[in-house]
C-alpha positions as MATLAB code, in Angstrom:
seq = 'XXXXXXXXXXXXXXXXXXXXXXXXXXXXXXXXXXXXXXXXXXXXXXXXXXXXXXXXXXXXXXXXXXXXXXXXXXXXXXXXXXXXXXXXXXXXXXXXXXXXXXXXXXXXXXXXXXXXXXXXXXXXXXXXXXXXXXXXXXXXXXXXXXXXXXXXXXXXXXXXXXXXXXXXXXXXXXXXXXXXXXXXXXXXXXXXXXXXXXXXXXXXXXXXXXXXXXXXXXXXXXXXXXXXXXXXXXXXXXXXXXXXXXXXXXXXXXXXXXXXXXXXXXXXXXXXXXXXXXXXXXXXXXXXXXXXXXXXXXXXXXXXXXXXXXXXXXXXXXXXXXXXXXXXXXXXXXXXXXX';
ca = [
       0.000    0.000    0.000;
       1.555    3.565   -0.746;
       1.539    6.559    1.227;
      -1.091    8.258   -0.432;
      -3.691    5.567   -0.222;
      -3.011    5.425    3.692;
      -3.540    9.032    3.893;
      -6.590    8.951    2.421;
      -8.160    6.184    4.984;
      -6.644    7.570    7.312;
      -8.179   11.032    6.963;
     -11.583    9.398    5.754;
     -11.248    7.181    9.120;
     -11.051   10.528   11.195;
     -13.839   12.213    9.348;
     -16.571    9.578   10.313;
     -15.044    9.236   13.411;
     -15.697   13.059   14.459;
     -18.939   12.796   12.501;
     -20.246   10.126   15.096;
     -19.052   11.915   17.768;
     -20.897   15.372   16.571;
     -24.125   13.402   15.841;
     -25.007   12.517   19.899;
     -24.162   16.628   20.908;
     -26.055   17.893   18.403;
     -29.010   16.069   19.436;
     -28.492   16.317   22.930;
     -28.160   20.659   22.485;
     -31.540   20.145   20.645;
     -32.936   18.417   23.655;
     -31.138   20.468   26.740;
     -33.258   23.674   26.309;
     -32.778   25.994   29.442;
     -35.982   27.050   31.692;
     -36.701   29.518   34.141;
     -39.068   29.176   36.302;
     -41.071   31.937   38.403;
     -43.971   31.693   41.319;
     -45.825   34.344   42.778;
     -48.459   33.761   45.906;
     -51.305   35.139   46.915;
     -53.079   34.528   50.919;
     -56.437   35.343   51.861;
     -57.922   33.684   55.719;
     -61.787   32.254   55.011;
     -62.704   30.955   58.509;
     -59.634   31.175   60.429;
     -57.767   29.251   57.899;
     -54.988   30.764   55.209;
     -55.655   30.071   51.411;
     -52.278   30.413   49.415;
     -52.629   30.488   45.804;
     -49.718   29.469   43.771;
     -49.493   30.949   40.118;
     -46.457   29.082   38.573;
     -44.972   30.256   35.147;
     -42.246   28.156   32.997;
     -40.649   29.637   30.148;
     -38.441   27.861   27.796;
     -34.972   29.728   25.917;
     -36.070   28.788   22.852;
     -39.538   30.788   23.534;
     -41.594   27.485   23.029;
     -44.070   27.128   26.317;
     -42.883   24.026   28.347;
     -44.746   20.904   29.639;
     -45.028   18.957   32.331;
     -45.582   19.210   35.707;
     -44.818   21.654   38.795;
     -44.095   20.548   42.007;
     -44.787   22.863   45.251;
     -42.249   22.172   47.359;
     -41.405   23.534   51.611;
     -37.964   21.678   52.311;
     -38.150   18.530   51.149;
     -41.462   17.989   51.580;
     -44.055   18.318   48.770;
     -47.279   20.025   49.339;
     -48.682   19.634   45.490;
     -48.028   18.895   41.736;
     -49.872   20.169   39.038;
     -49.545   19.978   35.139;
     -48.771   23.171   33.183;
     -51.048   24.614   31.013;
     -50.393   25.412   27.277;
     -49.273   28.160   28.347;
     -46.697   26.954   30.496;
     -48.646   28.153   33.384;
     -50.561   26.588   36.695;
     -51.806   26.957   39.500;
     -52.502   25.661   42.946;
     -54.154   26.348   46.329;
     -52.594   25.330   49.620;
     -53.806   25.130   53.260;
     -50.908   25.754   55.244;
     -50.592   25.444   59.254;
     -50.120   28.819   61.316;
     -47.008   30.545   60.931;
     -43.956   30.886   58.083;
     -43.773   28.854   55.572;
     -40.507   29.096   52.909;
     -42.368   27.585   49.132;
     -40.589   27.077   46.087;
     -41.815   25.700   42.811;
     -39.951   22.693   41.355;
     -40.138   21.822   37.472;
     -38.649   18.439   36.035;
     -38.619   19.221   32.234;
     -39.723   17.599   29.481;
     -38.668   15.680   26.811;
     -37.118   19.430   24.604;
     -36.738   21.255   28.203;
     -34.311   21.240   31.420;
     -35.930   21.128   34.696;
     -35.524   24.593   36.620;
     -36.504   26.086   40.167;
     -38.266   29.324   41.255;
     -36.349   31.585   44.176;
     -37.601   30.691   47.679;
     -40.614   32.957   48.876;
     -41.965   33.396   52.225;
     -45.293   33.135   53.455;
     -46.908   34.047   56.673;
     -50.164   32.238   57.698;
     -52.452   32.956   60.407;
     -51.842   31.378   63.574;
     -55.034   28.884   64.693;
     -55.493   26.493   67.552;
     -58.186   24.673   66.017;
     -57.424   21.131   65.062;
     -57.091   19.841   61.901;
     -54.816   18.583   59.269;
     -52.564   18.345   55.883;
     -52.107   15.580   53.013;
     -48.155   14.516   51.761;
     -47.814   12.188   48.769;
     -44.830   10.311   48.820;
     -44.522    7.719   45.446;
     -44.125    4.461   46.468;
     -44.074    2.284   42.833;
     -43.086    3.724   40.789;
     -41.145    5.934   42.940;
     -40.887    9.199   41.164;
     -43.752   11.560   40.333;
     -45.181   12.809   37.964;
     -47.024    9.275   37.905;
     -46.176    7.729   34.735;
     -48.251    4.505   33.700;
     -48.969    2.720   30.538;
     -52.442    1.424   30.393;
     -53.430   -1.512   32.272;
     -50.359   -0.935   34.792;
     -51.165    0.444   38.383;
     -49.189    3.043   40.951;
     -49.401    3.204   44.502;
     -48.566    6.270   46.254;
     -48.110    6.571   50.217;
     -50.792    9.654   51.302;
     -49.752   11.236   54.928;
     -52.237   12.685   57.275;
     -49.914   15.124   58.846;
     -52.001   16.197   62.142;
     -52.298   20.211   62.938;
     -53.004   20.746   66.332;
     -53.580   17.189   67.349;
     -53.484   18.332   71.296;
     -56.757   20.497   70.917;
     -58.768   17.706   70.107;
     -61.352   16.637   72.616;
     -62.515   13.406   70.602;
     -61.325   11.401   67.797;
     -61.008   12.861   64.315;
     -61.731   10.865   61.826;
     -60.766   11.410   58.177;
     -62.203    9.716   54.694;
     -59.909   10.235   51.528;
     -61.394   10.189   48.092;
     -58.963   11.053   44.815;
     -60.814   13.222   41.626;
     -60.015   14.157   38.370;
     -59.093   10.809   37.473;
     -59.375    9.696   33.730;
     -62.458    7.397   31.888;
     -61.194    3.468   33.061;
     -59.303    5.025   35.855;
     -60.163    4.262   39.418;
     -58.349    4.697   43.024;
     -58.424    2.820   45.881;
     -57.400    3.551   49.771;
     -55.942    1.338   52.114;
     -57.079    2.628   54.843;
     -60.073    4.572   53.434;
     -60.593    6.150   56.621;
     -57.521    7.507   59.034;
     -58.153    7.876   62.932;
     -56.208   11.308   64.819;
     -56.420   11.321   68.204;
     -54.569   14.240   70.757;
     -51.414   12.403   70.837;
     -50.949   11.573   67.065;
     -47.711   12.480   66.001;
     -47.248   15.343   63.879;
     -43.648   14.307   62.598;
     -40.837   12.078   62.543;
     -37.415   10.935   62.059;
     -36.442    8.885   58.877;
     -36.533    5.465   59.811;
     -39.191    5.301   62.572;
     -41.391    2.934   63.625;
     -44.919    3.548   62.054;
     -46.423    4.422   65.426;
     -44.319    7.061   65.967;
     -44.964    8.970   62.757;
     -48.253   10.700   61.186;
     -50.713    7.745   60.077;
     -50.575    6.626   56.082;
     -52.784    5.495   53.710;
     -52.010    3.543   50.436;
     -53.710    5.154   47.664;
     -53.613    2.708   44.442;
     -54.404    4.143   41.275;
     -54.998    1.728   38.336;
     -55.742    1.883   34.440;
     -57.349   -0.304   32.326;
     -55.803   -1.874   29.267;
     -57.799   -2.353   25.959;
     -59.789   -6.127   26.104;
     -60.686   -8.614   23.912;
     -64.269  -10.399   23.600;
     -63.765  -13.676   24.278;
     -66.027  -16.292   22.776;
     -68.086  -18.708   24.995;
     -67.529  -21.902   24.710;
     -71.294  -22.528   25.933;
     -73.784  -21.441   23.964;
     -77.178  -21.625   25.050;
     -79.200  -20.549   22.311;
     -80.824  -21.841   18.993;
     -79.862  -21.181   15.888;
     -77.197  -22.269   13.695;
     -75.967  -25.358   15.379;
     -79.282  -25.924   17.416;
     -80.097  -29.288   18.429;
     -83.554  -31.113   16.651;
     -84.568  -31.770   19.796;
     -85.310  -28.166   20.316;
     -86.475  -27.236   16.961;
     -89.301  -30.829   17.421;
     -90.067  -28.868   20.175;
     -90.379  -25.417   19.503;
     -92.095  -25.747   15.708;
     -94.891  -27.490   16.468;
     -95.658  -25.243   19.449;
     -95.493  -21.768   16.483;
     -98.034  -23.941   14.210;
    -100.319  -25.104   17.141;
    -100.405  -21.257   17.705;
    -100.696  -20.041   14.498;
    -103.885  -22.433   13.928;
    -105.352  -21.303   17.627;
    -105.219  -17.954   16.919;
    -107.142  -18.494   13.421;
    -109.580  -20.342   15.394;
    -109.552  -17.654   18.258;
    -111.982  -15.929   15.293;
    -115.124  -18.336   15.981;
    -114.993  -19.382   19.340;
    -113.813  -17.335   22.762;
    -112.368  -19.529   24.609;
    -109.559  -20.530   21.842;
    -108.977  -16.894   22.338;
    -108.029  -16.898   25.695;
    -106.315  -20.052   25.069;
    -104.338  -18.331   22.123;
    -103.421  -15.404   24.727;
    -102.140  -17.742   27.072;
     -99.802  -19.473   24.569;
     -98.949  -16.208   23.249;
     -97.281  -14.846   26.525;
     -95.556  -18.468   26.773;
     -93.684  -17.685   23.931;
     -92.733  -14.392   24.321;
     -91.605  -16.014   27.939;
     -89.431  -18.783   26.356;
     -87.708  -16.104   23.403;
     -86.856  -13.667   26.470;
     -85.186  -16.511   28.203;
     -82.845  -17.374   24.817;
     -82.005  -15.254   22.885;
     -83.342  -12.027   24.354;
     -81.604  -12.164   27.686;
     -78.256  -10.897   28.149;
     -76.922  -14.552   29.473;
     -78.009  -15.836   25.792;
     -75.690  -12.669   24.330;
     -72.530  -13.304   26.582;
     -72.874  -17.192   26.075;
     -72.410  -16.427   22.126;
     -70.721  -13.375   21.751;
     -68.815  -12.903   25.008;
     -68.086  -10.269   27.707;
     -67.990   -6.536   25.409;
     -64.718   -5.213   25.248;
     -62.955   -3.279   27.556;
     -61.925   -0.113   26.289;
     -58.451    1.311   27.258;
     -57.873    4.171   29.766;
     -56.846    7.313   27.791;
     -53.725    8.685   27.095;
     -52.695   12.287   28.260;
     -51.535   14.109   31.204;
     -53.937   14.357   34.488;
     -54.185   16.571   37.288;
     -55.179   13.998   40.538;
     -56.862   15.759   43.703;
     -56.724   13.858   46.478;
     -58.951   15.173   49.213;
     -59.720   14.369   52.833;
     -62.439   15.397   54.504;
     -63.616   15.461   58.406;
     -66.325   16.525   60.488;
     -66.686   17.047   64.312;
     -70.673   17.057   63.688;
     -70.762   20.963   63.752;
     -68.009   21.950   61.503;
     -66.674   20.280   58.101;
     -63.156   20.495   57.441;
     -61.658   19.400   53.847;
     -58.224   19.380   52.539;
     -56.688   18.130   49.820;
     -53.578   18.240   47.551;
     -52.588   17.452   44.215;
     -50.242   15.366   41.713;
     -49.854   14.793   37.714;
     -50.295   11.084   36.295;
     -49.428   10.292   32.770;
     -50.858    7.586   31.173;
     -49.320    6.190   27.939;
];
């Protein structure tokens, strides 16, 4: 081989080489679009409690609105989620306990964007000595939220009834969860689907703790339904194509000995009740064949299921409580995806 042919693969060597290393930057610069992201709050006090609306904005470098979810977080502890708008905008409404509270809202990106984090504002709530309490979602499987599921798959999140001032209550409280906003072939499911709080409650604890020395928690399940198939029986019940005689030298001479009663019903009365009464024996026998709906799942099967829809959902989970004079209702909120 002479020098100039090894040149040659040599440089053509190089080329591809830095053309497969420019391919993977290029597409990861097209994919690792900067955000910022920016929160402003709001506090108003209905009955003795503080409201704090959350307006959340996300703006991408590239001017494109991004999408996805927000997460409101104090510390390390998340108080909602909520999916952004087209706009690249949402918004949420918080309950917070008496005093200051340091909120910050927390975007993870998307599949063009970068996650990003607002600047830390401060919020003072009024101070109350009533009792009552807060939701926390923690993921549990799969352990990251937003919620992501593919039809027919379930998620199980851990929901915590954080007490707020436990020690002012003079009798149990007792508090029923519920989740909204779910999809069509969506459901949730609590275990436990009622929480007890009683004056001694913890309102906090340690990591690692036993369970008894933390703030009760429920199992919320949330499953989707994959798309079915009819199945067919393997036991029909009817008659038709594939009927036994036995049936049909039963059933056709019953039609002719009513056809020929009701064309005597014309001359004599008592054929005509007669007629009547076979009359309402057959419409009795075709409702129990092939008029019922055990004769249409024997030969056609169970309809199919249709598949829970794909998109991006905004959960509530609420709890709710009464002492018998006063309702109290909380609730919080996170962002499943279902493929």
């Amino acid at each position: 081989m002479n020098r100039r042919s090894l040149r040659l693969k040599l440089v053509a060597g190089l080329g591809m080489t830095l053309a497969m290393l420019a391919l993977p930057v290029t597409t990861a610069s097209a994919q690792s679009v900067s955000t910022e992201t920016s929160m402003s709050v709001t506090t108003n006090d209905p009955g003795g409690q503080t409201k704090s609306t959350v307006l959340v904005n996300v703006t991408g470098a590239d001017g494109v609105p991004a999408a996805g979810a927000v997460s409101i977080m104090e510390g390390g502890r998340q108080l909602s989620q909520v999916a952004l708008n087209p706009s690249g905008q949402a918004t949420s409404v918080l309950t917070l306990p008496g005093g200051e509270h340091t909120l910050r809202a927390v975007y993870s990106g998307d599949a063009s964007h970068l996650g990003s984090a607002s600047l830390s504002t401060l919020v003072q709530t009024q101070t109350a000595t009533t009792p009552s309490f807060q939701l926390t979602l923690v993921p549990v499987a799969p352990a990251a939220l937003p919620l992501v599921l593919t039809a027919g798959d379930a998620g199980t999140i851990n929901v915590t009834i954080v007490p707020v001032n436990p020690s002012a209550l003079t009798a149990p409280m007792f508090v029923t969860l519920s989740c909204s906003g779910l999809p069509n072939q969506a459901s949730c499911n609590f275990s436990p689907g009622n929480v007890e709080i009683l004056s001694t409650t913890p309102t906090s604890c340690l990591a690692g703790s036993p369970p008894a020395a933390c703030p009760p928690v429920s199992s919320m399940v949330l499953q989707t339904v994959a798309a079915g198939t009819a199945v067919k029986a393997t036991q029909p019940v009817s008659i038709g194509k594939g009927s036994s005689p036995v049936e049909w030298a039963l059933l056709l001479p019953g039609v002719l000995g009513l056809g020929g009663l009701a064309w005597g019903a014309r001359r004599k009365a008592w054929l005509s009740r007669l007629a009547l009464v076979a009359l309402v024996a057959l419409v009795t026998m075709l409702g129990t064949t092939a008029c019922n709906p055990r004769y249409y799942y024997f030969n056609h099967g169970p309809p199919t299921n249709l598949p829970t829809p794909s998109g991006t959902y905004t959960v509530t989970v609420t709890g709710q409580s009464s002492d018998g004079i006063t309702a109290i209702t909380q609730n919080t909120t996170m962002v499943l995806t279902v493929k």
